[in-house]
N, C-alpha and C positions, 0 to 999 in steps of 0.2 A: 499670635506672634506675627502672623502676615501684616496687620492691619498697623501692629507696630513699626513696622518697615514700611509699608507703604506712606503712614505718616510722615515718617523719617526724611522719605526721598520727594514727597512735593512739598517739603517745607523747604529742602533744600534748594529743589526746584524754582521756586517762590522767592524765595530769597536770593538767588542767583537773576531770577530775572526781573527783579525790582532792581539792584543793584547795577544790573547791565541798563537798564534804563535811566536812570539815573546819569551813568556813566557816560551815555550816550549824550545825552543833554550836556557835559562835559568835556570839551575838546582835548583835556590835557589828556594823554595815555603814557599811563607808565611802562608801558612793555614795548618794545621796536623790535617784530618780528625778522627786520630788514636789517639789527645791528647785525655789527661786526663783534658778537661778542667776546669772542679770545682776545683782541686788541682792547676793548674796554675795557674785559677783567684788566689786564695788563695795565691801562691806564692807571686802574683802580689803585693795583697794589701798589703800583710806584709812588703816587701819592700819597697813600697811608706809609709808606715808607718816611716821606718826607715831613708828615703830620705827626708820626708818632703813635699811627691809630691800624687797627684791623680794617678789614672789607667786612660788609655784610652785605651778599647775595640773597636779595629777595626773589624767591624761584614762585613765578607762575606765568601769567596772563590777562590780558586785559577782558576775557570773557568769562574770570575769574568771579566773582563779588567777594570772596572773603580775601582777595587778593587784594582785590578795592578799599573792603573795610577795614583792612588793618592799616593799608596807607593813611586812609582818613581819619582814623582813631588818633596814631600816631601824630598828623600836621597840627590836629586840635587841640592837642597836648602840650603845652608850652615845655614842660618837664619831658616829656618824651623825646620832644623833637630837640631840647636842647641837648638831652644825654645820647643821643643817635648822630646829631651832630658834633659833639665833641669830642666820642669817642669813636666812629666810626665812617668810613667812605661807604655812601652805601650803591650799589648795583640791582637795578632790574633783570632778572636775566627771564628772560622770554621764553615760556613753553607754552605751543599752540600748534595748532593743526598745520601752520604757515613754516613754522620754524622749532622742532622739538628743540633743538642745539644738545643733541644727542651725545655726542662727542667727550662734551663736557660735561653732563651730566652722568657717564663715565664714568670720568676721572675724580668727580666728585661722591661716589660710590651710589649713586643712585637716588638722591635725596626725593627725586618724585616720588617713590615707594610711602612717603607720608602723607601725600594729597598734596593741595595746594592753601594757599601760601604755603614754602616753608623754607630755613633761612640758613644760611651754610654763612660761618666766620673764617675767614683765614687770615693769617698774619700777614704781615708785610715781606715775608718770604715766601710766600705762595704752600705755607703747610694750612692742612685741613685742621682746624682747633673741634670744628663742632656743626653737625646738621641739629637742626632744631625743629620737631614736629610741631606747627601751628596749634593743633587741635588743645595741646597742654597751656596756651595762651590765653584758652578761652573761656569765659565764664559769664552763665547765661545766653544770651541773646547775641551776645557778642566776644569781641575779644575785651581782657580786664587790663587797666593801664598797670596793676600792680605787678601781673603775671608780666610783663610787657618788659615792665621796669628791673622786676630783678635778673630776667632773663637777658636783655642787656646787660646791667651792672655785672650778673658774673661773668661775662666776655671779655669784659677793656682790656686793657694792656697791663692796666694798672692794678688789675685782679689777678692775672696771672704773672705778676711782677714777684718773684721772691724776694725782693725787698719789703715789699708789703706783709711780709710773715716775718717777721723779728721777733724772736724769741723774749 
């Protein structure tokens, strides 16, 4: 039992810091320890307001890798990245040693309690629709675009539209 946990935790190890190397060699960073994040959420919803679309708060860190690899699964995805775009504004929200943004994590009922990545929907009215545990995303080695994809699709607007349910 030991030797299975041990496994467990330098794979994750391993995998976090292939990823963080990686990332390094990467200048773009998805996380700004240094936002201003209650005014960006704010941003966020007022534009989903205007788009017609939810937010989607992707909660981690740039010292993340699975935080990493699901951006990157995502960008590769031409189908991912178009149904993320067209249903959704999405936000980084930063949690790190630098900046927990504790506050809102709060108000958000505590969605760190699932690890990281993981992904909180709210409407264009600032209600909480859904935290989304990463872990349930993943398959194999990685994350699965299909797990990805219905996981998105049942969020839009357009899912939770009761006109979508006609009898």
């Amino acid at each position: 039992m030991k030797s299975f946990f041990l496994t467990i935790l330098v794979s994750c190890l391993t995998f976090s810091l292939a990823t963080a190397q990686n990332d390094s060699k990467n200048s773009k960073k998805l996380y700004d320890p240094n936002a201003d994040a209650k005014s960006d959420i704010e941003k966020a919803i007022s534009k989903a307001k205007k788009e017609g679309k939810h937010v989607l708060l992707q909660i981690g860190g740039n010292w993340c890798g699975w935080c990493i690899a699901f951006d990157k699964k995502v960008n590769e995805s031409e189908e991912l990245k178009k149904l993320m775009n067209d249903n959704y504004v999405i936000y980084h929200l930063n949690y790190s040693k630098e900046n927990k943004n504790s506050d809102i994590l709060k108000e958000l009922g505590f969605p760190q309690r699932f690890g990281f990545p993981v992904f909180v929907i709210l409407d264009a009215k600032r209600n909480h629709l859904h935290t989304q545990n990463s872990a349930y995303l993943e398959e194999g080695e990685g994350h699965s675009v299909q797990k990805i994809k219905d996981f998105l699709e049942n969020w839009t607007t357009k899912a939770l539209d009761p006109k979508s349910y006609k009898d």
